[in-house]
N, C-alpha and C positions, 0 to 999 in steps of 0.2 A: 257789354251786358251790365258790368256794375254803375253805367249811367242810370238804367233805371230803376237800382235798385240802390240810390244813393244811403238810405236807412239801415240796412243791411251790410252794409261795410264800416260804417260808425259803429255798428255794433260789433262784431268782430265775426259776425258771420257770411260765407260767402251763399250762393245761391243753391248751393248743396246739401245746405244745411251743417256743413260741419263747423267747429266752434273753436276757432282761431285763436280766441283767449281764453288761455289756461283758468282763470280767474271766475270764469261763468261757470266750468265745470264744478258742481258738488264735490267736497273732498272725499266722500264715501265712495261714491261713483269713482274718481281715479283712484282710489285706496287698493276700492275690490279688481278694477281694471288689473292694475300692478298685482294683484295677487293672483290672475290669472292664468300667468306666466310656470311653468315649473321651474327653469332656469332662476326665473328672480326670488321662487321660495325658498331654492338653495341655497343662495346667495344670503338671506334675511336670514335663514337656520343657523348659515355660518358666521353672521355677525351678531346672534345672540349669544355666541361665548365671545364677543369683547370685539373691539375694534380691529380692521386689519386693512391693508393696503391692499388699491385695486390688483395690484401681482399676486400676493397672496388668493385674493378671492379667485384669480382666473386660475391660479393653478390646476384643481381638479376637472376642470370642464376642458371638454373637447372640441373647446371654439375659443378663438383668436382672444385676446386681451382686449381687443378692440370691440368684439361683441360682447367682452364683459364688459365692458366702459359703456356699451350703448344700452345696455339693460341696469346700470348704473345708474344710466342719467333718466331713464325709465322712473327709476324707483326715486332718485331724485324731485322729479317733479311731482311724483303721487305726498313728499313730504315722508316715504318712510325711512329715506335714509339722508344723512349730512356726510359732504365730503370735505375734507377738509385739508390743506397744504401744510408738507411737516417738509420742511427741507424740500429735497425733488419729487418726494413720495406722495401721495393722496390716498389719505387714510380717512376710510367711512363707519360710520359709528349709524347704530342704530335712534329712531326717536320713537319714541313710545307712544306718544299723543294718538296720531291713527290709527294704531292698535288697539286702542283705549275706544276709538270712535266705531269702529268691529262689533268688538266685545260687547259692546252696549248692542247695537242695532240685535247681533244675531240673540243676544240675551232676552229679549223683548218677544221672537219667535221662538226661543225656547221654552218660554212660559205658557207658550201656548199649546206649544207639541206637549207637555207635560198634561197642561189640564183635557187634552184632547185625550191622553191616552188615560188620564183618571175618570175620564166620562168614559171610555172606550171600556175599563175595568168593571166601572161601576154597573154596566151594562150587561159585561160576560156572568158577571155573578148571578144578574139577575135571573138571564135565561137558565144559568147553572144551578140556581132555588128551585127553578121552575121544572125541570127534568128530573130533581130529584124529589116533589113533588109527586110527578105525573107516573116516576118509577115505583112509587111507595104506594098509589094508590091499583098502579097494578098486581102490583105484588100481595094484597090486602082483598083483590074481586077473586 
């Protein structure tokens, strides 16, 4: 099958359409993928008070070291997290960059929910002038 789709495998995609090199994906796109996860939110919770080793981080979860290591290497490739070798240990430190890349996008949708619900107000008032208009002029026949 990939004979005839000789373009398609240069590119790093197979005929499924899924996307073989990490490189092609947007980093927002695997940022928010990685933030998917609850397991991995805990994990990035717990390394915002400071670096720790993958033992440490599996401790409280009730799955193996090894599925912490696979959600590790998860968040590894989305770039939110660096592992890094200290002696036997692998100790992973948070990076802030994708956070940063977040923070803006949903910033840009907050600005809008804000002016959405300042029209939204500016609106209720209005019918709310309007009522007590239409109360005053009954109260006055």
């Amino acid at each position: 099958m990939w004979e005839r789709l000789p373009e398609a495998r240069e590119k790093g995609v197979d005929i499924c359409g899924h996307i073989h090199n990490h490189m092609v994906v947007d980093s927002l796109s695997a940022t928010l993928a990685a933030l998917s996860d609850p397991t991995r939110r805990s994990i990035l919770a717990r390394l915002a008070g400071g670096p720790a080793s993958v033992g440490e981080l599996a401790g409280p979860f009730r799955i193996s070291q090894q599925a912490v290591s696979k959600h590790l290497a998860y968040l590894e490739r989305a770039r939110l997290v660096e592992k890094r070798r200290k002696g036997r240990r692998h100790v992973c430190t948070l990076r802030p960059a994708p956070f940063r890349e977040v923070a803006d996008w949903v910033e840009h949708y907050r600005r809008f929910w804000e002016l959405s619900f300042d029209r939204l107000e500016e609106y209720l008032r209005g019918l709310e002038a309007k009522e007590r208009k239409q109360v005053g002029r009954q109260r006055s026949s």
